[in-house]
N, C-alpha and C positions, 0 to 999 in steps of 0.2 A: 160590597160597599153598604156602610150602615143607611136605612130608608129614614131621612129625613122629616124627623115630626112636627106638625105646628105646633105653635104655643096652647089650641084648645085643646090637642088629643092630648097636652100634656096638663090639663083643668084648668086653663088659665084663656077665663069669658072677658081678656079685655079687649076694648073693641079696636083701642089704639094699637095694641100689641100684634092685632090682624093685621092692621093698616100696614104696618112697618114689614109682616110677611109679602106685602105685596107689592110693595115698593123698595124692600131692600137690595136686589138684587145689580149686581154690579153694572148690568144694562139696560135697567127697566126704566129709570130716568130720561137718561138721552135720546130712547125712542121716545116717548111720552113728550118731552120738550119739543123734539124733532114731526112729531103732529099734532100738538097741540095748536096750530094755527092752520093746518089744514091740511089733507090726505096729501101723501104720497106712495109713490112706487116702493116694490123693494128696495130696486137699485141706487135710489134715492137714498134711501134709509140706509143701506150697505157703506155708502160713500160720505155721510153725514158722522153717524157714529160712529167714531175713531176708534181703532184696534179691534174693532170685533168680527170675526169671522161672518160667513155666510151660512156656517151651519150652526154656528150659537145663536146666528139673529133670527135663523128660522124657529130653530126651537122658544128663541124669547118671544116670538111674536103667538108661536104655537099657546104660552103656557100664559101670556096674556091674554090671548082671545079668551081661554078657560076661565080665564077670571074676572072676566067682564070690564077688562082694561082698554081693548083693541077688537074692531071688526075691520074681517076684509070687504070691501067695498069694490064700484066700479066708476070709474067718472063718468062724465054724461055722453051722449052720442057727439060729435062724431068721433071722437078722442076714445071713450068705451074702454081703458086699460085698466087694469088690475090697482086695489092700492089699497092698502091700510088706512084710517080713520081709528080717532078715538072715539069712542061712546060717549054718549051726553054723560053719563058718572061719573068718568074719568077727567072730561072738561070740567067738572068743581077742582077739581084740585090748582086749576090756575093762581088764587090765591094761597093755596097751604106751598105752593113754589115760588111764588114772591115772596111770602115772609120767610122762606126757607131761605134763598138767598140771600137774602138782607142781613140773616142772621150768623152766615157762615163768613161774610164778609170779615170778620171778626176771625176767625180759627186762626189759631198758635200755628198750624201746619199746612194751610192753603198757600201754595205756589203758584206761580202764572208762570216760571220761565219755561223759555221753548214751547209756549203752551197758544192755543188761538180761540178764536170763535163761528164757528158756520154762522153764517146768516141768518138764521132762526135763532140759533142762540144769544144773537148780537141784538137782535128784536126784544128777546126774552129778557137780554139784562139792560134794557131801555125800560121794560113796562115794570123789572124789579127796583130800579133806583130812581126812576123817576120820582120828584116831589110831589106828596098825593095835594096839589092846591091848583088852581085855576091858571092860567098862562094869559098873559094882556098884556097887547093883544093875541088872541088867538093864531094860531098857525095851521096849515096846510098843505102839505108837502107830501113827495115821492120818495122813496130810497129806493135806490138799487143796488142791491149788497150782493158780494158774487166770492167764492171761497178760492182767495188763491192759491192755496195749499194743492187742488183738484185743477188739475189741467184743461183747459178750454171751459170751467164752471160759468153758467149763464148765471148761476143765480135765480136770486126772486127779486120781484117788484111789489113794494109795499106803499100801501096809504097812510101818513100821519097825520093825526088831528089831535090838536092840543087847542082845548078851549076850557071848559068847567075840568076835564081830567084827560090823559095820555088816550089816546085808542090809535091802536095799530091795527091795520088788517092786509094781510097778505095777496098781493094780485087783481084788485079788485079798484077801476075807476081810475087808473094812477095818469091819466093822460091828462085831466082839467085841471092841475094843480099847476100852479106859475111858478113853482123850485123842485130844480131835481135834483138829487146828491145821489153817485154814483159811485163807489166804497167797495174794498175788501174790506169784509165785514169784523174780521180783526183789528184793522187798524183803525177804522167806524169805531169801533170800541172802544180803542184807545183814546178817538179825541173825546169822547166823550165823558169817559173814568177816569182816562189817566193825564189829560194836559196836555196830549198829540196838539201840534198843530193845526188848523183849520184846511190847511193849503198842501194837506195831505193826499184831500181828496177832490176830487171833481165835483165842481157844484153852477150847475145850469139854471138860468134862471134868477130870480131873486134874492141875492147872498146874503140879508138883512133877515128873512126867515130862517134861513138855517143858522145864522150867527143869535140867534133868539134862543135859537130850541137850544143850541151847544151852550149858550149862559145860563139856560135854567138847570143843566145838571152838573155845574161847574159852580152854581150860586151855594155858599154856607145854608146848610138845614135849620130851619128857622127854631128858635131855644124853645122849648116847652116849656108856658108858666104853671104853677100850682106844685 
């Protein structure tokens, strides 16, 4: 088998050209999506990224750590398990995957049928199509997104806050909020991109905050003058 050369050994210092070495790879994304909001297990990861074996994921996680994409980690005491994180370098890319998204929206050959979203992903494409403008009033809220693809999936628990711009954070506080939505995170997707109905999903608590947040990505993108 021919040994696979970069773009430098081949004289070519561009810096973009590296980037796309490091990122090309048919599973390097959906890890990267898949902790981009915060450390998981293998088997976490195994069960998230769709189709890929346990011995390509080893190896993709092997030939990320190399590259200063992924470090193995440990959670905190009493829990102490094993888990992947990204590096702080790799957490930049957050924004070069939302306008990445934004822009593939667009593609002649992107398909959705038979097709879903994990929970993470379903977070991910909230922070890529959200409206980058203020929300008034502000909101507050829980999701519980859980993968029904994956048998007995608990899912995650996320905090929303939409006030000056969108922030999501995974796990953290989600009991003081007065609305909970509780969602396979595919079809969360759906009401929110595709027109799904509201009464899809399970919604605890104050039905006027989540009927807020689902009109703001459901409202026409406001026309750019000049």
């Amino acid at each position: 088998m021919p040994i696979k050369q970069s773009y430098a050994r081949h004289g070519d210092a561009c810096a973009t050209a590296h980037a796309m070495e490091l990122l090309g790879d048919k599973w390097t994304y959906p890890v990267l999506r898949e902790l981009m909001l915060g450390p998981k297990r293998f088997g976490q990861l195994a069960a998230s990224v769709r189709g890929v074996t346990p011995a390509v994921l080893t190896a993709r996680l092997r030939e990320m750590t190399r590259n200063g994409l992924v470090r193995p980690s440990s959670l905190p005491l009493p829990t102490n398990a094993a888990v992947y994180e990204l590096t702080d370098w790799a957490r930049e890319l957050a924004p070069v995957f939302e306008s990445l998204g934004r822009w593939a929206q667009a593609s002649p050959t992107r398909t959705m049928e038979g097709g879903g979203l994990t929970p993470d992903a379903a977070v991910q494409s909230m922070l890529t199509m959200a409206p980058h403008q203020p929300l008034d009033p502000p909101i507050d809220l829980t999701l519980h997104l859980y993968d029904g693809r994956l048998p007995d999936d608990e899912g995650y628990r996320y905090r929303v806050r939409w006030a000056a711009h969108l922030d999501i954070v995974r796990g953290t506080d989600t009991d003081v909020t007065r609305s909970t939505v509780t969602a396979d995170s595919s079809t969360w997707a759906g009401v929110l991109h595709q027109g799904q109905p509201l009464d899809e999903v399970d919604v605890e608590g104050a039905p006027g905050d989540v009927e807020h947040l689902v009109a703001a990505f459901r409202a026409p993108a406001p026309a750019h003058l000049g």
